[in-house]
KEKELUM-799420 format. One record per residue (C-alpha): residue in one letter; x, y, z. Coordinates in steps of 0.05 Angstrom, whole numbers, plus 5000, padded with zeros to 4 digits. Layout:
REM residues N
aXYZ...
END
This chain:
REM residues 548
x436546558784x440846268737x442045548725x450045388722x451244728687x458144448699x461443768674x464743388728x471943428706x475743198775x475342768827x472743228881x467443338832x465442628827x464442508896x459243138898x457042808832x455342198878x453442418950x449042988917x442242508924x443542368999x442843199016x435643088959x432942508991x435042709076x428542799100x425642179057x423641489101x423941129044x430541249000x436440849001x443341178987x448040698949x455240578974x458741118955x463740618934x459840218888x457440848852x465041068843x467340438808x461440498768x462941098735x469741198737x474541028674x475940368711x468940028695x470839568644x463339778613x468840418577x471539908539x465439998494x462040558525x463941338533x460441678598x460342478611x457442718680x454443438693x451943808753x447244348757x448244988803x443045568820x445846008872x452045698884x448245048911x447244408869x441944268856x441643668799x446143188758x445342778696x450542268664x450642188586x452541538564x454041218494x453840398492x457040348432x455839568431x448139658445x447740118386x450339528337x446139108367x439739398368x441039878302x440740498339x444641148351x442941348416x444541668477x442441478550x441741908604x442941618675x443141858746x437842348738x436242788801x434243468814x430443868857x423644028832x424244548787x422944378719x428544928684x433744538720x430743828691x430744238627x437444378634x440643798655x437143358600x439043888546x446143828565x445843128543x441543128479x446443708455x452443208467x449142648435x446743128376x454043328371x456442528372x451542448310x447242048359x438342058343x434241798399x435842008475x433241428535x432741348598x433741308656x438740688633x446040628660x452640308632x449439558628x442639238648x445839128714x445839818735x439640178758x435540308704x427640568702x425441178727x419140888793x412841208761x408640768808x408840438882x411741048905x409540808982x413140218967x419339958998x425140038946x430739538934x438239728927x438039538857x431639938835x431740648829x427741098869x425941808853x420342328878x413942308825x415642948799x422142688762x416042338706x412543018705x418343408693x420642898632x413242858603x413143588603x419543668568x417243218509x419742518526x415241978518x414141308545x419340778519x418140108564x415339928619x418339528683x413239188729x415138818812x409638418834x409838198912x408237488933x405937218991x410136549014x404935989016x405135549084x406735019043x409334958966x403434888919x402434158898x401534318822x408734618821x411134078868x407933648806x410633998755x417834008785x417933258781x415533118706x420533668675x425433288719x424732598689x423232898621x429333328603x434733078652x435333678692x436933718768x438634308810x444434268851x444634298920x450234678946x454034439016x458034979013x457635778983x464035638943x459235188907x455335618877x461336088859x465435618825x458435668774x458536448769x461536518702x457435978672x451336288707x452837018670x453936648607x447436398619x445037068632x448437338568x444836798526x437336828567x437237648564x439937718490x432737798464x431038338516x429539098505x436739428500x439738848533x447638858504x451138168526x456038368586x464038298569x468537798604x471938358637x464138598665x463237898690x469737858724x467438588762x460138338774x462537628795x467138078854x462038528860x456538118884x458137378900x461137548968x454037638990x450937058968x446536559014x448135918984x440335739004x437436318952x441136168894x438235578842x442635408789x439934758741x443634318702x442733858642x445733088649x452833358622x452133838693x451734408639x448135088674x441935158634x437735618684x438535978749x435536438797x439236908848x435737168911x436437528971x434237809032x431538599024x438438939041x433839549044x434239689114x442339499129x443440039065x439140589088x443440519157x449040439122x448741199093x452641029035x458840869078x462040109091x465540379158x466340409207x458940089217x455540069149x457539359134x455439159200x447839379179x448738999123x450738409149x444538409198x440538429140x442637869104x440837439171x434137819168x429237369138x421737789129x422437929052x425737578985x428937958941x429237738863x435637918833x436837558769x433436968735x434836638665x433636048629x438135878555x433236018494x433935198481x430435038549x425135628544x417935438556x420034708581x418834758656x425035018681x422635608724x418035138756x424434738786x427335408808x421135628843x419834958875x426334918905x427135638929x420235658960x422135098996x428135429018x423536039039x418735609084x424435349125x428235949133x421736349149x420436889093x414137229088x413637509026x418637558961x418438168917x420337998838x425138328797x423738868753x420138568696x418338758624x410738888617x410538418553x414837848585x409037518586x412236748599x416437098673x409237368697x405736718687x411336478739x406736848789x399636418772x402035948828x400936448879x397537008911x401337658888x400338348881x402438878832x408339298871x411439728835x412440008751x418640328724x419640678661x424040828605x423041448565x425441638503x426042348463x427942438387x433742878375x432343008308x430143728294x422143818298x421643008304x423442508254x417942738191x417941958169x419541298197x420840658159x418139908176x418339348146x413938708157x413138118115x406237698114x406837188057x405237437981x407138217981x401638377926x395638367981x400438668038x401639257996x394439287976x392139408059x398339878072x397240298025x389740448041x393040628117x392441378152x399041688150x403141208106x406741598053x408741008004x410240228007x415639907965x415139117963x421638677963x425738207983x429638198060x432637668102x437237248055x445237148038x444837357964x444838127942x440138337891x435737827890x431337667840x423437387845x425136767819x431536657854x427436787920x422036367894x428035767879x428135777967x436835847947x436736497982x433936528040x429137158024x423137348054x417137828013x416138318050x414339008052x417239658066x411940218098x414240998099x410241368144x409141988182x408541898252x405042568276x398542178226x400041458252x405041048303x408540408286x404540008333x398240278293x401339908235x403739278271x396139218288x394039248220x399838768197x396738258244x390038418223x391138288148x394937478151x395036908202x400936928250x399136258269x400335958198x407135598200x408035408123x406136018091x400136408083x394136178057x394835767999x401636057979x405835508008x414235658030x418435898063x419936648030x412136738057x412336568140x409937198182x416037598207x416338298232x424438688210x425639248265x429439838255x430240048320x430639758396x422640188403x421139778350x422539168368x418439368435x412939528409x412038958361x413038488417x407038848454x403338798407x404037988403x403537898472x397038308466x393937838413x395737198455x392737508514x386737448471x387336718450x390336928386x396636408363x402436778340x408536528307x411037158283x419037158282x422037828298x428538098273x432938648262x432939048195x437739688172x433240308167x439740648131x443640178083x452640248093x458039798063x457739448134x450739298142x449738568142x446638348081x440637958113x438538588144x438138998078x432039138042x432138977966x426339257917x422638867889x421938767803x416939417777x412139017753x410238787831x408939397860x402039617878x400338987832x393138977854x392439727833x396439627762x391838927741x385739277784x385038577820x384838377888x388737967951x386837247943x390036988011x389337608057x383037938094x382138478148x379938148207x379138538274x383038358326x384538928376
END
């Protein structure tokens, strides 16, 4: 039969736009249907996330029946930030026929094609605090109300249809100890006495409320380095802050302060609201918030929400107060176990939180992404810089599917400029190398393995005997996949005792008027490129060494 996709244009619409998951997902133990008037605020005009955002919503009919929906969204502000154009596509569910998935997701590419957008992701929504991550693993699992759940067949139908694996989300469960692990109880006391910091104990909820905008700001500043995080508005604060705070337990919430009482870290929990929602049916009244309210005196499991910590106090210790005090808080209110957050794979300093105890992988969610350029992008441009570009240039070139190398100059204030300028350390340049290349011969983490493979990351002052500061290791993204990837890569080398002070940051794979100058990519004089294969020399100060 035939497939009927139609946008949702009205309000009646909307609400079968939102209620069409519980009719999906009746006969299913495990799902839990959202309040109906949560999802509403979320994706009507109101959302403040519009502001910088633009959001279309389609359903899909086959015999008069629905029988799927998909939102398109554009984060304009996410773009900028992470040098994309792309299009998300949210609230993804269908029955399990793969002509309606194809459907559904075509809708949306063709919208983003027509908005001049590239790359299609998802499952994402309006902010990082919406659902986002399609469950790929731990179906048997218990969901949470801020995790999306979704039959296994929603991955097969996506991999089918061409999209590939973006990022990865992993929830590990932990058991709560008898009694809090004397190390951390250790630890909590030295980072104490070393940087100043306390965590405040709350007499009252209004307490910890009175903190909420400093803890988003907080929030804003931990998750700016994140994969497609885009720093939430005042006016998304002010909804989240309303949104959420009424439910707080003033005992599951650690907020840490420096000597000037200035929030530098902070952790909010809860007790699984799983059950009170699934009761709930999506409805407040007449008895849904009465479910919910027994389950925030319910005290088996710990839900992670949020946790963050200001890039000046990462790595000193402070996630070690905030687990020492809330598993303290656990004991004596009688939790059994606490299931994490959704967590990057490659956040490798959040998993390490887990050492202290026994744990247990739960659950993996995924982003995937899809080109929207006809027949796949045919080259892709990175850029990496790892100290003199003569001996960069010499490995890259000799690389499967690279189609050409340019060396230059990236990362200063000064347009145009010149070797000895960048050599005078006046502007603020890096040498560094650009890399075309196909990816249908080779992939861009391919080449971020070979970048690492060819200098030492660990060398702070240069590389080798070239000695400053336009030769420290950095890797220049072009895109938020990119960035990803890189970052995988890094944490896979210091899995493997490898030291890496690689800095990472953005780079513009298309050059405007607007683009900031430290992100553009300047040429380097002729008579440095392929200098090796012009003087028929070789690298003095860089060697292949395996590391993967």
């Amino acid at each position: 039969m035939t497939i009927v996709i139609k946008e949702v244009l009205t309000l009646k619409d909307l609400k079968r736009f939102v209620r069409f998951p519980r009719e999906l997902y009746k006969n299913d133990p495990l799902y839990i249907p959202p309040l109906d008037a949560d999802e509403m605020n979320s994706l009507r005009k109101t959302n403040p996330a519009f502001a910088h955002c633009e959001g279309r919503y389609w359903l899909a009919y086959k015999d008069g029946a629905i029988v799927g929906r998909i939102a398109g969204i554009i984060n304009y502000n996410a773009n900028s930030d992470w040098n994309e154009k792309n299009i998300r596509f949210g609230w993804l569910d269908m029955i399990d026929d793969i002509e309606v998935t194809e459907a559904l997701v075509n809708t949306v590419a063709e919208w983003g094609r027509e908005k001049g957008m590239e790359t299609m992701n998802g499952p994402w929504g309006f902010s990082d605090m919406d659902k986002e991550g399609l469950l790929v693993e731990g179906f048997d699992k218990e969901p949470s109300i801020t995790t999306l759940y979704n039959f296994p067949y929603y991955g097969v139908h996506l991999e089918k249809l061409g999209f590939r694996k973006e990022v990865d989300w992993i929830q590990r469960r932990i058991i709560v100890p008898e009694a809090v692990p004397e190390k951390l109880a250790a630890y909590d006391k030295i980072i104490r006495e070393k940087y100043g910091v306390s965590v405040i104990i709350p007499r009252k909820a209004k307490d910890i409320k009175r903190r909420a905008e400093e803890i988003f700001a907080v929030l804003n500043d931990s998750y700016a380095v994140l994969h497609e995080f885009t720093r939430l508005t005042d006016k998304q604060v002010k909804m989240y802050i309303g949104q959420y705070m009424p439910f707080i337990n003033k005992n599951m919430i650690c907020v840490v302060v420096d000597r000037n009482d200035r929030v530098v870290g902070f952790a909010i929990t809860m007790p699984s609201l799983s059950d009170g929602f699934r009761k709930a049916g999506g409805k407040l009244f007449p008895f849904g918030f009465f479910h919910i309210l027994k389950s925030l005196k319910t005290f088996n499991t710990v839900e992670c929400y949020l946790i963050g910590v200001i890039p000046e106090y990462k790595h000193k210790g402070i996630n070690a107060l905030i687990f020492n005090y809330l598993q303290n808080n656990y004991i004596k209110m009688g939790f059994k176990d606490v299931v994490s957050n959704p967590q990057l794979e490659n956040n490798l300093a959040v998993q390490r939180l887990f050492d202290y105890y026994e744990s247990e992988f739960y659950q993996r969610r995924r982003c995937y992404t899809l080109s929207l350029v006809e027949g796949r992008p045919s080259t892709e441009t990175s850029i990496f810089a790892a100290g003199c570009f003569w001996g960069v240039q010499h490995y890259m070139d000799k690389a499967p599917g690279v189609l050409s190398t340019t060396v230059g100059y990236i990362g200063g204030h000064r347009r145009n400029p010149t070797y000895e300028e960048v050599k005078s350390h006046k502007t603020g340049h890096y040498e560094a190398i650009r890399v075309e290349f196909d990816p249908s011969q080779t992939s861009y983490e391919e080449l971020c393995k070979l970048f690492f493979e060819i200098h030492d990351p660990a060398q702070l002052d240069g590389q080798g005997p070239d000695i400053g500061p336009q030769y420290l290791s950095g890797i220049f993204f072009t895109s938020g996949l990119q960035k990803s990837k890189a970052e995988e890569v890094m944490a896979l080398l210091r899995r493997r005792g490898h030291e890496v002070n690689t800095f990472i940051a953005p780079a513009a794979a298309v050059t405007t008027p607007d683009t900031p100058v430290d992100q553009i990519f300047w040429p380097a004089e002729d008579y440095h490129q392929h200098y090796y294969e012009k003087t028929g020399g070789s690298p003095y100060c860089h060697f292949r060494r395996k590391k993967f």
